[in-house]
C-alpha positions as a Python dict, from the first residue, in 0.01 Angstrom:
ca = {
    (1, 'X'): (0, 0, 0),
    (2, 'X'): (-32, -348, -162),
    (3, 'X'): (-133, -620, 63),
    (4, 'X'): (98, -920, 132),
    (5, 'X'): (24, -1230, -46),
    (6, 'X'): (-133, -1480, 141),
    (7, 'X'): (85, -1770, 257),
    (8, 'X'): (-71, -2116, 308),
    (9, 'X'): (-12, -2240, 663),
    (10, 'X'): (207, -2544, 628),
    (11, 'X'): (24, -2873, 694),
    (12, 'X'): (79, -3145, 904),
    (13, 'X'): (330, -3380, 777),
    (14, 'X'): (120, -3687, 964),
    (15, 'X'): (120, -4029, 928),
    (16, 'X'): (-195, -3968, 724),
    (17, 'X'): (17, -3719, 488),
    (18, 'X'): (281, -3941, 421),
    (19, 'X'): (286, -4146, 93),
    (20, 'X'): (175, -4559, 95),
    (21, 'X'): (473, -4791, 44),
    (22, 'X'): (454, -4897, -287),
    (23, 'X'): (446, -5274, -291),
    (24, 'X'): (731, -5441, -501),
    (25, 'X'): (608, -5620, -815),
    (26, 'X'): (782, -5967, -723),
    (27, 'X'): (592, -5981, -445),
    (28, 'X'): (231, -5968, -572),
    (29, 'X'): (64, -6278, -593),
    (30, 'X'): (69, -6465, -896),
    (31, 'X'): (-225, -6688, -1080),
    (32, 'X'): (-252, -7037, -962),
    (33, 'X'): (-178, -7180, -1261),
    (34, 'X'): (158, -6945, -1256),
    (35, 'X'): (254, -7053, -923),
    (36, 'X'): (173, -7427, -1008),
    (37, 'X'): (355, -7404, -1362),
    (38, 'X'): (613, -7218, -1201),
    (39, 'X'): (682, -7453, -883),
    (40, 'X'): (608, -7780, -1161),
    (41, 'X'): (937, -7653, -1378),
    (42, 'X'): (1123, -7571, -1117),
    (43, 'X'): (1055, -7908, -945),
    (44, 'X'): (1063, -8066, -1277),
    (45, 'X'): (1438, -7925, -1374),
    (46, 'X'): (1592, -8006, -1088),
    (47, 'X'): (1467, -8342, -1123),
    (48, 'X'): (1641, -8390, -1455),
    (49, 'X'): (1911, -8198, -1342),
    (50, 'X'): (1925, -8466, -1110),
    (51, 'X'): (1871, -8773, -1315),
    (52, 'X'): (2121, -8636, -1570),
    (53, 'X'): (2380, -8618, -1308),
    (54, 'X'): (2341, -8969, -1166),
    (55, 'X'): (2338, -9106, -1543),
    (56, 'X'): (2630, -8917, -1638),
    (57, 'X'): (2832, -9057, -1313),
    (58, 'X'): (2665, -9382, -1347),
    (59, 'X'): (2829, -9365, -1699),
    (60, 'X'): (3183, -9289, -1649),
    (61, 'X'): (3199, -9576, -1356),
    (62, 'X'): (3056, -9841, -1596),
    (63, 'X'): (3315, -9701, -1886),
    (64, 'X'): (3645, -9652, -1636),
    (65, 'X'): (3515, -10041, -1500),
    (66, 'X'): (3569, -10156, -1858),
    (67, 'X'): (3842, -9991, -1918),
    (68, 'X'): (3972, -10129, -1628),
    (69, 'X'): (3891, -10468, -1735),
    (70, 'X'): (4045, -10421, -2069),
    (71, 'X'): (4346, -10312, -1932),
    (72, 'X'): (4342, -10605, -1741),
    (73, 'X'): (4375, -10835, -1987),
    (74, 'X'): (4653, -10632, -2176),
    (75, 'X'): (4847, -10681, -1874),
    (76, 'X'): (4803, -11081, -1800),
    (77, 'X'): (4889, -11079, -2160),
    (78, 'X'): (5258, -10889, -2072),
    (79, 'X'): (5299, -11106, -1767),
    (80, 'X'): (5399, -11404, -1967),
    (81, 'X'): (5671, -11216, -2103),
    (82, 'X'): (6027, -11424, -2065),
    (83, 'X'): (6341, -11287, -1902),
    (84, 'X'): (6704, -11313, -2046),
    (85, 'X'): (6995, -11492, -1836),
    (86, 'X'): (7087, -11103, -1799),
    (87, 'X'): (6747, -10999, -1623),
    (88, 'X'): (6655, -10862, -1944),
    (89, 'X'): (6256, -10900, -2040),
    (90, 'X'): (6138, -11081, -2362),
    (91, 'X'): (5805, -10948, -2380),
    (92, 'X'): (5550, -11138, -2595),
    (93, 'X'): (5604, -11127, -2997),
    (94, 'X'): (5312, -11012, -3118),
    (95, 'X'): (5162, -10753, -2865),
    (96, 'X'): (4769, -10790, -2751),
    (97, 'X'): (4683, -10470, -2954),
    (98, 'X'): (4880, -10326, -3262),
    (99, 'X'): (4875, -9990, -3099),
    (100, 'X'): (5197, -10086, -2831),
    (101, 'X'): (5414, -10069, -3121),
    (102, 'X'): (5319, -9730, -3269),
    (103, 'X'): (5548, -9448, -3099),
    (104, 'X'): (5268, -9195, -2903),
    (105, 'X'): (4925, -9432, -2972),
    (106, 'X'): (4762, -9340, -2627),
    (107, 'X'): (4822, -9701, -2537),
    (108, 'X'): (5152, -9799, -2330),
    (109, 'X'): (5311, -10096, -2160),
    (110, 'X'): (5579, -10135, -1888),
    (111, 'X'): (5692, -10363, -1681),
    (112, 'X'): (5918, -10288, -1384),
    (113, 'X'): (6195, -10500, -1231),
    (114, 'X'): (6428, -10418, -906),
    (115, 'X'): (6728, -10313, -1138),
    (116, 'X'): (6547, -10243, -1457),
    (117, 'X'): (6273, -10142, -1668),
    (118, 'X'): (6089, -10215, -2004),
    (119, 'X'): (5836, -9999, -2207),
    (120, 'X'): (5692, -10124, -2506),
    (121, 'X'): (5740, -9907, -2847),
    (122, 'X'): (5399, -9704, -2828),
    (123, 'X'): (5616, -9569, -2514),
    (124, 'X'): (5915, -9400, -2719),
    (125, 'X'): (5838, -9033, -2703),
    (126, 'X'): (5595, -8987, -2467),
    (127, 'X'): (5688, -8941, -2123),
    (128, 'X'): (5498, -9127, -1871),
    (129, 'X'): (5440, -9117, -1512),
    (130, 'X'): (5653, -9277, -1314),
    (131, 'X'): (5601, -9644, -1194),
    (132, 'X'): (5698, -9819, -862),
    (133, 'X'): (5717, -10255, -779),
    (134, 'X'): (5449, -10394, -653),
    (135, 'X'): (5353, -10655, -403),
    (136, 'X'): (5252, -10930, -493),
    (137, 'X'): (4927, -11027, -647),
    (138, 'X'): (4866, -10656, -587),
    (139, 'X'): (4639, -10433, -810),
    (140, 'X'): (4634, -10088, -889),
    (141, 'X'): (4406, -9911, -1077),
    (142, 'X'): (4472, -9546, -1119),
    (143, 'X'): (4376, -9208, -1324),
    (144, 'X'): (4408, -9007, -1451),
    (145, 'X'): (4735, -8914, -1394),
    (146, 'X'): (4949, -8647, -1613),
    (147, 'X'): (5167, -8739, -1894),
    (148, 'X'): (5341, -8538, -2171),
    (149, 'X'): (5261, -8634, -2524),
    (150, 'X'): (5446, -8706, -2813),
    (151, 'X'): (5412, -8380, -2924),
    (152, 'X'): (5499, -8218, -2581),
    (153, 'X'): (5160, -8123, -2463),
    (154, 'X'): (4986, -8205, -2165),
    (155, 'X'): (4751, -8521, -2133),
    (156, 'X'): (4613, -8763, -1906),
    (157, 'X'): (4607, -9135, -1886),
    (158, 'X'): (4456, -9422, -1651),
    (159, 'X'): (4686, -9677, -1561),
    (160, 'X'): (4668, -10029, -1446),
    (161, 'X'): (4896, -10252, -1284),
    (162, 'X'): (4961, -10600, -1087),
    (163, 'X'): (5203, -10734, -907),
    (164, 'X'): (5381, -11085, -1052),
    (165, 'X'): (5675, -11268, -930),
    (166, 'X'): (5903, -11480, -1210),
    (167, 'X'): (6038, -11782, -1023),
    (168, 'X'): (6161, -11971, -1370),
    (169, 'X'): (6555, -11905, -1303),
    (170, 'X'): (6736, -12165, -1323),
    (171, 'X'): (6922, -12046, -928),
    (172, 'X'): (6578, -12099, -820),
    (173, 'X'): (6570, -11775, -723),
    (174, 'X'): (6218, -11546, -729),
    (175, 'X'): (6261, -11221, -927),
    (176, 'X'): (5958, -10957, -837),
    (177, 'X'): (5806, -10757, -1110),
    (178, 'X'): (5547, -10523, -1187),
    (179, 'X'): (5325, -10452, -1526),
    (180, 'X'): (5168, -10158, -1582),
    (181, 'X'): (4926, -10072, -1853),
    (182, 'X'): (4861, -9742, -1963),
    (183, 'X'): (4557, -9581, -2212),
    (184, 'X'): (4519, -9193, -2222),
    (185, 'X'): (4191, -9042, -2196),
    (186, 'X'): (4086, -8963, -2515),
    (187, 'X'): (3877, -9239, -2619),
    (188, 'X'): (3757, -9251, -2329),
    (189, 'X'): (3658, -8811, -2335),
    (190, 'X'): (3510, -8927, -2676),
    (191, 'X'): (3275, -9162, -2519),
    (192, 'X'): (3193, -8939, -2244),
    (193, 'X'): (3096, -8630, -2467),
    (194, 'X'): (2872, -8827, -2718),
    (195, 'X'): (2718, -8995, -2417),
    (196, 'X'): (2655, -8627, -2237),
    (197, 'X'): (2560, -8487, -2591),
    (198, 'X'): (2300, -8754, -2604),
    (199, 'X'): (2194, -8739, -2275),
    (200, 'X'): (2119, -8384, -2211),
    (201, 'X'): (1969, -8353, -2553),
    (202, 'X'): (1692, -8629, -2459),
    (203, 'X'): (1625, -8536, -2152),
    (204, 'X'): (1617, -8183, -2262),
    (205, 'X'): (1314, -8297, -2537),
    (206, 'X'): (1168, -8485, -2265),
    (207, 'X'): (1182, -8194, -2023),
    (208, 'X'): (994, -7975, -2302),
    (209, 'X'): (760, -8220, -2373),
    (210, 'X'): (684, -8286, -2006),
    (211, 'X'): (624, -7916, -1945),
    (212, 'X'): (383, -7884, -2253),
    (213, 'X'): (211, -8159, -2116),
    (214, 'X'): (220, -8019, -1782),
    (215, 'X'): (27, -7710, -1904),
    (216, 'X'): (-234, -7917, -2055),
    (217, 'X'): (-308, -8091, -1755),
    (218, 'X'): (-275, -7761, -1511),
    (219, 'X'): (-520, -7617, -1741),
    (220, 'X'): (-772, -7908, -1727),
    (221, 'X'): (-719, -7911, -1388),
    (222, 'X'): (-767, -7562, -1283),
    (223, 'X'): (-1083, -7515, -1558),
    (224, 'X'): (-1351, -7541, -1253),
    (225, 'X'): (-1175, -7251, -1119),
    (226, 'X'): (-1229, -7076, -1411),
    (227, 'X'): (-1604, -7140, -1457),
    (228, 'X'): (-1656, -7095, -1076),
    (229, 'X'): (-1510, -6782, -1143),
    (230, 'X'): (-1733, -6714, -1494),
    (231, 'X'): (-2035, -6782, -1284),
    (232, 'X'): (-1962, -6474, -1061),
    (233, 'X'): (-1859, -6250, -1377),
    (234, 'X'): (-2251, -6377, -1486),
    (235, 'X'): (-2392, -6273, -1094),
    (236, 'X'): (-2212, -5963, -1095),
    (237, 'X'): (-2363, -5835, -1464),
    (238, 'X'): (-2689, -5962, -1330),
    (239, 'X'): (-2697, -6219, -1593),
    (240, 'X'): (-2786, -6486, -1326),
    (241, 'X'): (-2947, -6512, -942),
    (242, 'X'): (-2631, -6713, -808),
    (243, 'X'): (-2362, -7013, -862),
    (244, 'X'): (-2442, -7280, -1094),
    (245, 'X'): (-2426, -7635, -895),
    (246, 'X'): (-2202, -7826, -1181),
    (247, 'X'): (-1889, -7795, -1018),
    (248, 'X'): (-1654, -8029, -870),
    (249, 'X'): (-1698, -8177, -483),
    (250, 'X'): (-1403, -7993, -386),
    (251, 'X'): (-1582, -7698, -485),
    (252, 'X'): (-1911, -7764, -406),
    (253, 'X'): (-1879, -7563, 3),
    (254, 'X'): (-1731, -7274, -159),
    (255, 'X'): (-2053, -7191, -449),
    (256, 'X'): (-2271, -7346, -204),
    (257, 'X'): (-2150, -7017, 101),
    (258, 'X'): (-2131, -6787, -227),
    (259, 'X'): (-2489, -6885, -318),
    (260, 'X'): (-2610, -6848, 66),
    (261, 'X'): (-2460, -6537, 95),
    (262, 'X'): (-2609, -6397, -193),
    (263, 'X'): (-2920, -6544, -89),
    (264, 'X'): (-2903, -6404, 250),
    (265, 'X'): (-2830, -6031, 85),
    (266, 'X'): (-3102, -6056, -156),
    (267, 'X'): (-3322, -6153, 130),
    (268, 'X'): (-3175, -5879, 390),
    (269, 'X'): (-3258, -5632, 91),
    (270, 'X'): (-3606, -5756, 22),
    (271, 'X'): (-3657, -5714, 413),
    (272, 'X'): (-3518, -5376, 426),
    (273, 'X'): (-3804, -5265, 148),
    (274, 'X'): (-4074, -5410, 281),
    (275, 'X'): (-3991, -5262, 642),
    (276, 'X'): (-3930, -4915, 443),
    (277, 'X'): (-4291, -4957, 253),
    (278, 'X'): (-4438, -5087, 550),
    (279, 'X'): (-4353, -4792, 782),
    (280, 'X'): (-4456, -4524, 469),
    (281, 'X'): (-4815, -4730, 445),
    (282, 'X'): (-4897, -4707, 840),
    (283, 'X'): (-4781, -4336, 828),
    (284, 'X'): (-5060, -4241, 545),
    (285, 'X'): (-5337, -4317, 751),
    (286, 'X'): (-5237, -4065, 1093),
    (287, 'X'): (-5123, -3841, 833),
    (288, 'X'): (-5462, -3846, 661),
    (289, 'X'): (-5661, -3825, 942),
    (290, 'X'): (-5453, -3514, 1056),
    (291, 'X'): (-5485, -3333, 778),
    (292, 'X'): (-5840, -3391, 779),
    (293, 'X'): (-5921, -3254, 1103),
    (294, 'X'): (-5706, -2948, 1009),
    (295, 'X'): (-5910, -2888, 702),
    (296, 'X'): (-6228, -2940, 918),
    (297, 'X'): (-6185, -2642, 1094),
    (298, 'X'): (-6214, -2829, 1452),
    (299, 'X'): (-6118, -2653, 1785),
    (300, 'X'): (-5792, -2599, 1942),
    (301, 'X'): (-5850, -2819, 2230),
    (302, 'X'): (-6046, -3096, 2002),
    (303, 'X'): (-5738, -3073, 1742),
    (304, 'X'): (-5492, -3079, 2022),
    (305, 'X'): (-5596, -3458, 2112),
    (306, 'X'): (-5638, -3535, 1783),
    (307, 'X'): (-5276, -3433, 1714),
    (308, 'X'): (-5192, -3589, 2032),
    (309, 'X'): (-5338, -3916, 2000),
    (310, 'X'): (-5207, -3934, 1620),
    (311, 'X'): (-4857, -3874, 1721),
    (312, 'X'): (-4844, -4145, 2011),
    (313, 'X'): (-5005, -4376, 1728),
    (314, 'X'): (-4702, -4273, 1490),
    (315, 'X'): (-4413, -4281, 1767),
    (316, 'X'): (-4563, -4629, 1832),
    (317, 'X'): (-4526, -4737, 1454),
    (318, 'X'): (-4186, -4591, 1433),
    (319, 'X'): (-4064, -4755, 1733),
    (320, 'X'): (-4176, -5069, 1551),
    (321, 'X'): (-4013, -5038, 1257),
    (322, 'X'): (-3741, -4960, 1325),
    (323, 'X'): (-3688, -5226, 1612),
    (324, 'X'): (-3787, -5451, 1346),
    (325, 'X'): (-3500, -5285, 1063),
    (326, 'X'): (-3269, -5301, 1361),
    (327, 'X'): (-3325, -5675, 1428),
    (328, 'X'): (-3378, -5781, 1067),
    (329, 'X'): (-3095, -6011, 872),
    (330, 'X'): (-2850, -6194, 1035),
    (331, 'X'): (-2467, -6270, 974),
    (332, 'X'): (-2420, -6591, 769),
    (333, 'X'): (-2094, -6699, 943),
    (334, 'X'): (-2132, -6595, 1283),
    (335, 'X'): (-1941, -6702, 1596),
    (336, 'X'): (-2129, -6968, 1812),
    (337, 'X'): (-2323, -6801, 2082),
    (338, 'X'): (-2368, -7001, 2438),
    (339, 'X'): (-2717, -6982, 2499),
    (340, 'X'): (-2779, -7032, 2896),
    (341, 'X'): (-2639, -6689, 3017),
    (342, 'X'): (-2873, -6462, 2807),
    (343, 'X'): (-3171, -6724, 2929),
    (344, 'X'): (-3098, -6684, 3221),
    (345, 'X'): (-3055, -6258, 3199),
    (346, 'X'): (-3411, -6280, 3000),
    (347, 'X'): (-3588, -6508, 3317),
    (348, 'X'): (-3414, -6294, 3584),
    (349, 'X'): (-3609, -6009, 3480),
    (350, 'X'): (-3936, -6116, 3368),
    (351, 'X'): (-3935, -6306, 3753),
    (352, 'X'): (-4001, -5917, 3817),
    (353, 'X'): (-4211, -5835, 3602),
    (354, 'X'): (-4437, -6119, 3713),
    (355, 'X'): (-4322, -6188, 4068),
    (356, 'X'): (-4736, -6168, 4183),
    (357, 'X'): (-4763, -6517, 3961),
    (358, 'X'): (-4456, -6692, 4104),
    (359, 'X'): (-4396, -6935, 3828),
    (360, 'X'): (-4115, -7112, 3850),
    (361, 'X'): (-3869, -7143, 3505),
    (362, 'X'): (-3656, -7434, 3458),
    (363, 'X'): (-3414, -7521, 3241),
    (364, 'X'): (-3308, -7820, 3038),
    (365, 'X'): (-2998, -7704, 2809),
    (366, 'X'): (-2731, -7935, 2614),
    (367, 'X'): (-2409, -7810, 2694),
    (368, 'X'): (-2247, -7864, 2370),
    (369, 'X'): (-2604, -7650, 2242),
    (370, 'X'): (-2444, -7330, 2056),
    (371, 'X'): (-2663, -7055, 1848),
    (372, 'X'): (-2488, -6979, 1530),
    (373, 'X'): (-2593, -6588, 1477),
    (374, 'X'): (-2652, -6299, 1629),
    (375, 'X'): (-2671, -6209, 1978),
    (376, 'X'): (-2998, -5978, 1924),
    (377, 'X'): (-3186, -6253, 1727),
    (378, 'X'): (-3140, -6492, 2024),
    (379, 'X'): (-3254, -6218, 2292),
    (380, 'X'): (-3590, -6223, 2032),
    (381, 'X'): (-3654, -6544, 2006),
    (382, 'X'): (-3568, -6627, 2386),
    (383, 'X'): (-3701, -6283, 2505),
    (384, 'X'): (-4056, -6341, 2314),
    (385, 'X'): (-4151, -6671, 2364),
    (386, 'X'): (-4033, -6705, 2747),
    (387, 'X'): (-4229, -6315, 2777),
    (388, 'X'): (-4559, -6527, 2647),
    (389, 'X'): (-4524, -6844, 2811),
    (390, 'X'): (-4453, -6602, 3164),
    (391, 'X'): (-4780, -6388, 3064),
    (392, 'X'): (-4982, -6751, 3035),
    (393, 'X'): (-4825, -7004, 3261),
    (394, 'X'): (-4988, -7087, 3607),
    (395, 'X'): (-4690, -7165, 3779),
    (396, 'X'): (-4429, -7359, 3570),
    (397, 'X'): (-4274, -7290, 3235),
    (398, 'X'): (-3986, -7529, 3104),
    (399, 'X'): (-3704, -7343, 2818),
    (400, 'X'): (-3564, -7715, 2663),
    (401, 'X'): (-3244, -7624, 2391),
    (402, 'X'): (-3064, -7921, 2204),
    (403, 'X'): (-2861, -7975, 1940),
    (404, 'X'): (-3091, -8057, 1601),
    (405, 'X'): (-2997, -8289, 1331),
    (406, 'X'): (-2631, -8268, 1222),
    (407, 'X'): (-2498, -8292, 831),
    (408, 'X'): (-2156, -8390, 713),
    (409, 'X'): (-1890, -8104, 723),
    (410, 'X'): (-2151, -7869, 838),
    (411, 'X'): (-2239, -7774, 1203),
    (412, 'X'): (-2526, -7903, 1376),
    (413, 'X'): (-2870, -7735, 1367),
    (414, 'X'): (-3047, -7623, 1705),
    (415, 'X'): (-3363, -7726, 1847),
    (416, 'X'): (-3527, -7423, 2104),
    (417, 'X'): (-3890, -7520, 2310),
    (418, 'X'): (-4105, -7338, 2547),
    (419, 'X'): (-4346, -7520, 2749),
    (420, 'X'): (-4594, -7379, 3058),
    (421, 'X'): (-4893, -7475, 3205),
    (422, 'X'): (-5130, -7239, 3095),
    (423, 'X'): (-5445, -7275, 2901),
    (424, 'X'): (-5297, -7373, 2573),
    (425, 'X'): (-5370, -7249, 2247),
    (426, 'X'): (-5669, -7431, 2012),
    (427, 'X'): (-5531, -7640, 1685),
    (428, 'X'): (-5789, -7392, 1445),
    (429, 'X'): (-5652, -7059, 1631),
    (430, 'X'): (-5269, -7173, 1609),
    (431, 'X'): (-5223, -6991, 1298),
    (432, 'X'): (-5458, -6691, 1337),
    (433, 'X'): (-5203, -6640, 1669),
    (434, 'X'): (-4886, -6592, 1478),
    (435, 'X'): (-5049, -6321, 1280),
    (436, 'X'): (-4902, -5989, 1309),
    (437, 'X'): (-5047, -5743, 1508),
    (438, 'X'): (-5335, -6075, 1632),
    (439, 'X'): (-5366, -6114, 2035),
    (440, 'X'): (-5432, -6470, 2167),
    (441, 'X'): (-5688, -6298, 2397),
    (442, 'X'): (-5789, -5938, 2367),
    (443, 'X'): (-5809, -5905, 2747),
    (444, 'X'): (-5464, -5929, 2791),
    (445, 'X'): (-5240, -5663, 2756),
    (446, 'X'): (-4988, -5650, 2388),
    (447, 'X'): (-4929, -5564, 2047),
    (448, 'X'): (-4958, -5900, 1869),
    (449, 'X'): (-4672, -5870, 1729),
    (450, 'X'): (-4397, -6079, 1950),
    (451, 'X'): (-4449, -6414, 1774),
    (452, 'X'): (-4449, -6245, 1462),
    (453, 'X'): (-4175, -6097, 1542),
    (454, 'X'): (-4003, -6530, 1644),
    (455, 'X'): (-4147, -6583, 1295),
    (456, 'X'): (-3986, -6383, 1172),
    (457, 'X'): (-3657, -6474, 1247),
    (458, 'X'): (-3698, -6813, 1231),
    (459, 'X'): (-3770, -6749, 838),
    (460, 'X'): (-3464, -6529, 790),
    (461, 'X'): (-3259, -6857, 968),
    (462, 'X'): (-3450, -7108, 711),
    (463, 'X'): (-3592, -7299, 1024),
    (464, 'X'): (-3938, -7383, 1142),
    (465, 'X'): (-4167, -7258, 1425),
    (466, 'X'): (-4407, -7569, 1528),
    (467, 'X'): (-4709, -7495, 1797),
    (468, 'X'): (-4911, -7768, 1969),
    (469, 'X'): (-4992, -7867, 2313),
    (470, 'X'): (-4726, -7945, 2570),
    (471, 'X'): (-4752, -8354, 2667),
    (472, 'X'): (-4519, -8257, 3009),
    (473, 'X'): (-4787, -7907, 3135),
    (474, 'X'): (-5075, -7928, 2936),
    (475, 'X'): (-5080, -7559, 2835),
    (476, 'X'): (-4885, -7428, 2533),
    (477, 'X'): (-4532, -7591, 2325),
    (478, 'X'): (-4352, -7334, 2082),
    (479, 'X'): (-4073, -7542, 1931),
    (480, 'X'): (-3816, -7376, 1716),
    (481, 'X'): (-3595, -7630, 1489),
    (482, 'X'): (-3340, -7463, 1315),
    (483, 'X'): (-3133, -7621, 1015),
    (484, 'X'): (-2764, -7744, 1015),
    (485, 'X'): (-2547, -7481, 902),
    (486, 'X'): (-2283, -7427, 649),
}
């Protein structure tokens, strides 16, 4: 009997299973210089847009205010027409502009009495809009307003007209009257087109010009980006150690936290194999001494101890180690730290440990006093030097923290000192003290290693660990002065 294929189980359709949104290609981030070019033109065009339009209306007022002005004058010129003994008008024999006499010129005349009307010869054809008296002295200016041509199609024409009274007749009677003048809107399209033409062609070759120009200068401008960004092309290919320092001051904090950061890493890795060689070096020697004794042919019980011993030796260098890999490096942008709590966690318990001694710990801390890295670094430095001046001290030890010298745009530095009243340390043993694995005095229990240890750290900070004798107790000063930061 042939077996069954075997069928899959079907798998989870999770949230893990289910496929990424794909992120829509208009909204990934451009380049700089597109988003500047980009936001320039736009800003740019509407700005001529703008300037165009105001021109082009700025324009038509100034022409339709001449025209206005010229029809004006054709008008005072009818208004000294005469009037027959019949009311009839005599307008003026030869006309202000040759054009009223030809039938359908675009340029018309009429003036408009209570009973009657007049139009002047350019009139005869066309058929205008229809006119109404006018108060005196009144003015009208009007347009455009429809009228049918000559040849019967469709135009437009601005008109013009005052108010006049004639007060010659001989009854002394006043006659109102009103003269209109009337000019189509072609000449004046004519004007408006080569004007617009003209316009939007120059400021269109300006517009180009401006943008070409515009990418010259965003280019200039954004060339420190460029190199800043060449440099790390060069640190990445191992080409160079870090950031070169010609760059602009606006630039200047970023290379300067790219080159401290790099620093810092090169630093942390350094650390990290000399603590790796360090722990394979103290490991020969209990290894070699093991094998030894097992090559000697020595007793159970003598090789037992020897084992024994060897292995407490090795669990102690291990410990060590990696206490030391554990607390080495720090974070180059950390969060400020307060400082009094863990002081006072670290003095609450060595009061225990040394509660037959009885010294008293006091403390003198700025408030505004932050530490700017990590929380097990400061439990070192605190934890070491307080731990010695408690081991030392008579009866008083004094943990001063302030803030250290402070640098534009940068945060202040820190300033850390532990004083007690012990014996002190001589000027020529100061620095065979702070040697690893060295005991100030052999009687007392230790490793020698603690204020390597503060040394330690205060090197991986760039700051400076300062023994000498305290002026307040007598006994020993460890001051810790650590730089401003970035």
């Amino acid at each position: 009997m042939t077996p069954a294929p075997a069928v899959d189980p079907p798998k989870p359709t999770g949230a893990a299973d289910q496929p990424r949104p794909r992120r829509l290609r208009i909204a990934q981030p451009r380049s700089l210089q597109s988003r500047q070019l980009w936001a320039a033109s736009l800003g740019l065009v509407a700005f001529l847009a703008l300037a165009g339009f105001a021109l082009d209306r700025a324009f038509l007022s100034t022409a339709q205010s001449g025209m206005r002005e010229r029809l004006h004058s054709y008008a005072l010129a009818y208004a000294s027409s005469d009037f027959a003994r019949d009311g009839s008008v005599i307008p003026p024999y030869d006309p202000p502009d040759p054009r009223f006499k030809r039938p359908g010129s675009g340029l018309y005349a009429q003036i408009v009495l209570p009973s009657r009307r007049w139009e002047s010869e350019s009139a005869q054809g066309p058929r205008l809009p229809p006119a109404s008296m006018l108060a005196a002295r009144q003015q009208v200016f009007e347009g455009p307003l429809p009228l049918t041509q000559i040849n019967g199609e469709a135009g437009e024409v601005y008109r013009y007209g005052i108010g006049l009274v004639d007060a010659t007749r001989a009854d002394g009677t006043e006659v109102p009257y009103a003269v209109y003048v009337l000019e189509d809107t072609t000449a004046l399209g004519r004007q408006l087109g080569a004007f617009r033409s003209a316009l939007w062609l120059n400021l269109g070759g300006a517009g180009l010009v401006l943008l070409l120009l515009q990418m010259l200068v965003l280019r200039w401008s954004l060339r420190p980006l460029r190199d800043v960004i060449a440099d790390l092309k060069r640190v990445q290919a191992g080409h160079a150690s870090g950031m070169s320092e010609a760059h602009p001051r606006e630039l200047e904090p970023l290379t300067a936290s790219i080159n401290a950061f790099i620093e810092s890493e090169r630093e942390n890795l350094d650390r990290q194999r000399n603590t790796l060689a360090d722990l394979a070096h103290s490991l020969k020697t209990p290894l070699a001494v093991m094998r030894t004794r097992l090559d000697s042919g020595a007793g159970e019980a003598e090789l037992r101890a020897e084992v024994d011993t060897q292995l407490r030796r090795m669990n102690d260098l291990v410990s060590y180690q990696l206490a030391r890999a554990a607390r080495s490096g720090h974070q180059l942008f950390a969060a400020p730290i307060e400082i009094e709590p863990h002081a006072e966690q670290i003095v609450t318990g060595l009061e225990k440990v040394y509660a037959g001694k009885r010294v008293l710990c006091e403390f003198e801390i700025a408030p505004q006093a932050r530490f700017h890295g990590e929380v097990g670094d400061l439990q070192e430095l605190l934890g070491n030097l307080l731990e010695n001046a408690f081991k030392w001290a008579r009866a008083r030890v004094l943990l001063t923290i302030a803030e250290g010298t402070e640098s534009a745009g940068r945060r202040p530095g820190l300033s850390i000192a532990v004083e007690d009243d012990g014996p002190g340390i001589a000027e020529d043993r100061i620095a065979h003290v702070l040697q690893r694995g060295v005991r100030g005095d052999e009687r007392v229990q230790g490793h020698g290693i603690g204020l390597a240890i503060v040394q330690d750290i205060v090197k991986s900070y760039r700051g400076e660990l300062h023994v000498s004798r305290s002026a307040e107790f007598g006994g020993a000063k460890f001051e810790i002065v650590l730089p401003p930061g970035l």
